[in-house]
C-alpha positions in Angstrom: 8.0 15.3 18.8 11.0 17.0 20.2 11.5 19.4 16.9 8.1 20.3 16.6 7.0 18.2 13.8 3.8 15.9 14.1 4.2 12.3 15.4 2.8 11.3 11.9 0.8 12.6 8.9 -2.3 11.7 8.0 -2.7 11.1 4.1 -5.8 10.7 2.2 -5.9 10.7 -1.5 -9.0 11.3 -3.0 -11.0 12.6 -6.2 -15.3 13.2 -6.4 -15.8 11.1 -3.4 -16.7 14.0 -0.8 -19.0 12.2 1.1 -16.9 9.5 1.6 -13.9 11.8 2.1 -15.5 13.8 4.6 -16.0 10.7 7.1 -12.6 9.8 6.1 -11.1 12.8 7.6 -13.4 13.1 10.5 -11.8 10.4 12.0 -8.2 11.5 11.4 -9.0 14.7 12.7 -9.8 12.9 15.9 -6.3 10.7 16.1 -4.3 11.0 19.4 -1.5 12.8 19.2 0.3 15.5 17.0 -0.6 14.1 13.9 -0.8 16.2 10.6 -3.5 15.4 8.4 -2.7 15.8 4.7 -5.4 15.5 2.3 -4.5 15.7 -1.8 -7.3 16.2 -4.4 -7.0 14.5 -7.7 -8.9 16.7 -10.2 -11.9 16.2 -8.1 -15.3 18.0 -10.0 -17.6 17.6 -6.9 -16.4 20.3 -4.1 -14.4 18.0 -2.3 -11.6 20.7 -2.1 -14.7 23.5 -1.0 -15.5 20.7 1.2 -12.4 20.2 3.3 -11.7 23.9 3.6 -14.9 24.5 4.6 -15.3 22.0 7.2 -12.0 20.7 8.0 -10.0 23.9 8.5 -7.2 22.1 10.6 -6.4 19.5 7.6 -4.0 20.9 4.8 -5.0 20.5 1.6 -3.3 20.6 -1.5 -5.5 20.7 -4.8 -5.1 19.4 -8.2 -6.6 20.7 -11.3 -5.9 17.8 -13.3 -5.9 13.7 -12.0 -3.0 11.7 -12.1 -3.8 8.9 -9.9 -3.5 7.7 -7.1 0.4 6.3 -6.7 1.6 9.6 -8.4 -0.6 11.3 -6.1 0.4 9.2 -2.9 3.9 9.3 -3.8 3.3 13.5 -3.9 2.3 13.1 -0.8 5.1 11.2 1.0 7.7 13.8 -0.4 5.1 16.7 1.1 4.4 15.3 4.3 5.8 17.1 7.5 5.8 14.0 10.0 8.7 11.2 9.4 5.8 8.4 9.7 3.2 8.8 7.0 -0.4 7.1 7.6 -2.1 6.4 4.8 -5.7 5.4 4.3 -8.3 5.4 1.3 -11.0 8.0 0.9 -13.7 5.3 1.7 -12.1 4.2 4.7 -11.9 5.3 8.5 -9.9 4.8 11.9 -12.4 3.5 14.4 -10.8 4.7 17.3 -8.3 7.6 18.4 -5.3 5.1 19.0 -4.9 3.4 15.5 -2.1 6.2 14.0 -0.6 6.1 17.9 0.2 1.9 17.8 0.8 2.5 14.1 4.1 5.3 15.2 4.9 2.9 17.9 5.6 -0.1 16.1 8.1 1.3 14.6 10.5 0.5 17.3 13.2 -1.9 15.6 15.0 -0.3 12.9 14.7 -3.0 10.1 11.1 -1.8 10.1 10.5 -0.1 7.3 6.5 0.0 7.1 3.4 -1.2 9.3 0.5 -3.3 7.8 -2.4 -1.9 10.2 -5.0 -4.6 10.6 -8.0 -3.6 8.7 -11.8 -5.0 7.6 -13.5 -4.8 4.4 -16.8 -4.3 6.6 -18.8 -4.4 3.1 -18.0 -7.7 3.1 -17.8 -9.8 6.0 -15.8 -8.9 9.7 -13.0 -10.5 9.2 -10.1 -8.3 10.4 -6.6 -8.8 7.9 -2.9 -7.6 8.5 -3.6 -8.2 12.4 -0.4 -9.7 14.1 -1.5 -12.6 16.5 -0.5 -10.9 19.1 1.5 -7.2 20.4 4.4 -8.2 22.0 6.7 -9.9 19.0 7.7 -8.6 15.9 5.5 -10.3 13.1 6.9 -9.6 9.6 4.7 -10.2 6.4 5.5 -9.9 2.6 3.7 -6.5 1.7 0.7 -4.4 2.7 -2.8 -3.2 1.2 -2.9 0.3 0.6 -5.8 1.7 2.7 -4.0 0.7 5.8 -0.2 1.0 6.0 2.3 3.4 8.0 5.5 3.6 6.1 9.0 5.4 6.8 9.1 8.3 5.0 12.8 9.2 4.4 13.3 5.1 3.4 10.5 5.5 1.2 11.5 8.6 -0.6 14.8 6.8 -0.9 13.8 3.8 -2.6 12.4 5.8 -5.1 8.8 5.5 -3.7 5.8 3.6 -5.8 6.7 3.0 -9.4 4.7 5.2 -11.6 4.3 3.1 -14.6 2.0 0.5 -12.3 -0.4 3.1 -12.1 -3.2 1.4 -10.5 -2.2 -1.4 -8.3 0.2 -3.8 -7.2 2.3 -0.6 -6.2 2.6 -1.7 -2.7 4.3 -5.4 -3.4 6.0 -3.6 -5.5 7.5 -1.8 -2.9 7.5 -4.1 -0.3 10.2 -6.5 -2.4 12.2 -3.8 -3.2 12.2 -2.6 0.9 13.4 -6.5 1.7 16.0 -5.9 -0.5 17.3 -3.1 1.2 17.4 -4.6 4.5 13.7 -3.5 5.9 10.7 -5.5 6.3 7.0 -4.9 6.5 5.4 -5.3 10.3 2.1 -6.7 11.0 0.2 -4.3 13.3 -1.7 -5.0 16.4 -5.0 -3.1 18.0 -8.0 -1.7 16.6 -9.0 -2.0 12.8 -9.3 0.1 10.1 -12.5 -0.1 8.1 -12.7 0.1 4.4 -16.0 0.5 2.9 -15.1 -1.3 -0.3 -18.0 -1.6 -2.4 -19.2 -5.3 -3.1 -20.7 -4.3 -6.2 -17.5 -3.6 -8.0 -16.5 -2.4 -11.5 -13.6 -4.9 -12.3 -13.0 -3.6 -15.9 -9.9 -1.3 -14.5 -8.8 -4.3 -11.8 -9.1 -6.7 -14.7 -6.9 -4.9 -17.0 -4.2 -3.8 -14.5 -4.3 -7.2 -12.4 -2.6 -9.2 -15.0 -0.9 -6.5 -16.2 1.0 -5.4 -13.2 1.2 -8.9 -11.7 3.7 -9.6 -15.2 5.0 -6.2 -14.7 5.9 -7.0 -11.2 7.9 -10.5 -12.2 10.2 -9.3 -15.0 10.9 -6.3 -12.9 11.5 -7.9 -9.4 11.8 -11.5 -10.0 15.3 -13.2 -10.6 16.5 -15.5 -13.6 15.9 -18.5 -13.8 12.6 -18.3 -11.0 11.4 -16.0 -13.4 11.5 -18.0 -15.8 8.9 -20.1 -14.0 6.7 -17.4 -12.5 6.5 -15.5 -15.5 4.4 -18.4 -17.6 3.1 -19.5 -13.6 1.5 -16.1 -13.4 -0.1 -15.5 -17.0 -1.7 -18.5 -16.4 -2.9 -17.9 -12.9 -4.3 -14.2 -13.5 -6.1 -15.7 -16.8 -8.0 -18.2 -14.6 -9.0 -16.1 -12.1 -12.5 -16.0 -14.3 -14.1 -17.5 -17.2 -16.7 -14.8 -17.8 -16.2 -13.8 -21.5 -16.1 -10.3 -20.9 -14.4 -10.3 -17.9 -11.7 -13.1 -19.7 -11.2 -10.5 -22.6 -9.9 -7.4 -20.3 -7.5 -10.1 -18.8 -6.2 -11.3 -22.1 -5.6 -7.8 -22.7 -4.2 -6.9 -19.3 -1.8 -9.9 -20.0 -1.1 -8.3 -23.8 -0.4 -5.1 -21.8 1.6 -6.3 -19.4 4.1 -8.1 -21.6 4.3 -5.4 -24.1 5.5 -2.8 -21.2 8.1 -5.5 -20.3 10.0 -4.4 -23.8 10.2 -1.0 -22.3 11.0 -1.8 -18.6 14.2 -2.3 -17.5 14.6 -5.1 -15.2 16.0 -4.3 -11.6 16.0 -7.9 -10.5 16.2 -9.0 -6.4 18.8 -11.3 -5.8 17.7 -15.0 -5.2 18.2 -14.9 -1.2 16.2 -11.8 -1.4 13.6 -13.5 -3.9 13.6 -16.5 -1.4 12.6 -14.7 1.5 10.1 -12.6 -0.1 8.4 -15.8 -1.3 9.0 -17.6 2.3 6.7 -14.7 4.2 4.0 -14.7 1.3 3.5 -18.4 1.4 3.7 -18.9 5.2 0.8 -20.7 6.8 1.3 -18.4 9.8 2.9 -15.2 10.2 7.0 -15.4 11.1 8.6 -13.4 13.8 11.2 -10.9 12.7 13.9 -13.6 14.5 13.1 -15.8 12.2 13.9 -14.2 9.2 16.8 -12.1 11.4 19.7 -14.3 9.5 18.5 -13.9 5.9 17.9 -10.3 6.1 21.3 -9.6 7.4 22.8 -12.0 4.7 21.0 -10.8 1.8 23.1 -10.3 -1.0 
């Protein structure tokens, strides 16, 4: 860039994963481009911060002694980071090519885009490739993006206040997303090679059980306008209940769902408006992805 700064920063959040980490950064290391790479240790016990000093001299590193998680720690990062597009990617993940972060800067080029969804594969589970725009040359909008592959404006982020803390463990990013629509920005489907988590099939759901429900309730009484909320609150209870009938399983989402409506006492709503609400739900129900044209007249109208 003409001031000197990198094209983009690299972030990587990550705590006693080192192994994963260190394939993590080998590929961002190898990104076209200026590009900073920013890795932040959560309390990690394993030598991960030995690790990436050791090995990755080039990255910066900043080290915590104590773990906060991962949306304090990613929203840490966004204020810290040097580049004005921040990358961010998970700790088991990697870019499988140079030119990812490259068509990641470069689709930001229409200023009601406020963040990229990078098209990505869970290659754990199967090949199929999400967040992928169905083609380069339009502007595909969508209604939020998964956290191990996103690019996101980093002064509009740190102006919106960044991920909300009390979420904690996911849901931060729709979060987010909503609350960008309602300024005026919207979320871009990316196009080009594929990021590639190595999510784990074999999954401990006791944490995704809990905060599932409980941010998904969190999310409507925050976000959601009277009276839809008044549908979707009862709508969603009911839906993240039935997502399994395993006792267990069932138990840490009645609690999730217990959780989630006793944090509502204490959260103050900040409500979209309805045209806002609308759109938001129009691009998460769409059959097929909509062009930013489409949506051009709504966004400018919100109010």
């Amino acid at each position: 860039m003409s001031d000197g700064r990198p094209a983009a920063t690299i972030m990587i959040v990550s705590k006693n994963r080192r192994d994963d980490l260190r394939q993590a950064i080998a590929s961002a290391v190898t990104q076209d481009g200026a590009v900073e790479v920013l890795v932040i240790d959560d309390g990690s016990t394993d030598g991960t911060a030995e690790m990436v000093s050791g090995e990755f001299p080039t990255a910066r590193l900043i080290r915590h002694q104590e773990s906060r998680g991962l949306v304090v720690r990613r929203n840490e990062g966004a204020a810290a980071a040097a580049a004005e597009i921040v990358v961010s990617i998970d700790d088991d993940a990697i870019f499988t090519t140079p030119r990812i972060v490259g068509a990641a800067v470069a689709a930001f080029d229409r200023a009601e885009v406020g963040a990229i969804a990078i098209p990505y594969a869970n290659v754990n589970r199967s090949t199929a490739i999400y967040q992928q725009a169905p083609d380069g040359r339009q502007v595909f909008v969508t209604d939020t993006f998964i956290g191990t592959a996103h690019a996101i404006r980093r002064d509009l982020f740190l102006r919106l206040g960044g991920y909300r803390e009390e979420l904690f463990h996911q849901g931060e990013e729709a979060d987010y997303c909503i609350r960008m629509l309602a300024a005026g920005f919207v979320v871009r489907l990316g196009y080009g090679d594929p990021i590639h988590h190595f999510e784990s099939p074999r999954r401990d759901f006791r944490r995704m059980d809990h905060y599932g429900p409980r941010n998904a309730i969190v999310f409507t009484w925050q976000n959601v306008p009277y009276p839809p909320a008044l549908i979707q609150l009862p709508a969603t209870i009911a839906a993240v209940v039935g997502l399994t009938l395993e006792p267990r399983r069932l138990m840490t989402r009645l609690r999730g769902v217990l959780d989630g409506l006793a944090s509502c006492a204490r959260i103050e709503r900040a409500p979209v408006s309805r045209q806002v609400f609308r759109l938001w739900r129009r691009l998460r129900q769409s059959a097929i992805p909509l062009c930013l044209a489409d949506v051009a007249g709504e966004l400018a109208s919100r109010a």
